[in-house]
C-alpha positions, 0 to 999 in steps of 0.5 A: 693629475689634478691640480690643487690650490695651496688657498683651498687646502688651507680654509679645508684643512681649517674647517676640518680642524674646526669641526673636529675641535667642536666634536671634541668639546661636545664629546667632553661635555656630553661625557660630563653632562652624563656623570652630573646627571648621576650625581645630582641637578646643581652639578648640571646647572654648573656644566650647562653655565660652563657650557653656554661661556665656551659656546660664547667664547667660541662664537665671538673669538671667531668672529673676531679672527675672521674679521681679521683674516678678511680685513686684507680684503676690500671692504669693512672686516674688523672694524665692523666684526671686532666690535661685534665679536667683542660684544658676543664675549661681553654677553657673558665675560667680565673682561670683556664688559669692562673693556666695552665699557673703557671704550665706550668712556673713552670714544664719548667726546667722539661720539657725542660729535658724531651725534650731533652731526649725524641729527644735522644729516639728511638721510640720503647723504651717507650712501654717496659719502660711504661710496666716495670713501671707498672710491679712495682705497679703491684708487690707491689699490689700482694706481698706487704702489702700495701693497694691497695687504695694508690698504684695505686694513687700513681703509676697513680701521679707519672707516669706523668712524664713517660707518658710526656716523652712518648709523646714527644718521639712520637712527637720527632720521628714525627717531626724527621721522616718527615724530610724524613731520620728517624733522628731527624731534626736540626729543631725538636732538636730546632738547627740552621741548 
């Protein structure tokens, strides 16, 4: 008698969807693309558009999803996927560019501070920093009664304002090290020199 796991069945049962949703769209797109190429180029052009939109739509919806399905996991999920699934539908949605654009205004003070303390940084201090950050939910998991499910999502949003500063460390330190000196340059600092 063999034993099944309720998860396992789950993530099978999703992939099969999936896979079968991505033969179904082929399937009516192939049908169309050959109906257009009997009728004329422009109503392949349109199809082909109307293809490339759905293929965005689905690389970035999923990305999106799945950082929201790992996010109860350990780690950073949304707060690193949901910016980058949101960037893949802004490569091709309206709706999407301007709700990047409308957080990209409203963080701007946020990252402007973050800027200006991350070409302060030496480089070397983000790592120990992300650890000792993570050390925190990591504690809260094991000796806390509060449910694992809210602290990990809880850690991954609030982590993204850590990863920013993180990343514009690197850049800062890059920018500042191609200046040839290992200081930051006038230039990367936004001074006049």
């Amino acid at each position: 008698m063999a034993v099944t796991l309720p998860i396992f069945n789950f993530w099978f049962e999703l992939t099969l969807l999936s896979v079968l949703a991505c033969l179904l769209i082929y399937g009516i797109f192939d049908t169309r693309f050959q109906v257009a190429r009997a009728k004329g180029a422009a109503a392949v052009e349109v199809l082909r558009r109307n293809s490339r939109r759905l293929w965005i739509l689905i690389a970035g919806t999923t990305v999106i999803i799945v950082g929201i399905v790992i996010s109860p996991l350990p780690g950073p999920g949304f707060s690193v996927l949901g910016p980058i699934g949101l960037a893949i539908l802004a490569s091709e949605f309206v709706w999407a560019k301007k709700l990047t654009n409308q957080i990209k205004e409203k963080s701007g003070p946020l990252r402007d501070a973050t800027q200006q303390l991350a070409l302060k940084t030496p480089k070397w201090v983000p790592i120990p920093v992300s650890l000792a950050y993570w050390s925190v939910p990591v504690l809260l998991a094991i000796f806390s009664p509060v449910p694992q499910f809210m602290i990990w999502p809880a850690a991954s949003i609030l982590f993204a304002p850590v990863f920013l500063w993180c990343v514009l460390v690197y850049r800062a330190n890059k920018a500042g090290s191609m200046a040839g000196d290992g200081k930051v340059s006038p230039a990367a600092r936004g001074e006049a020199a």
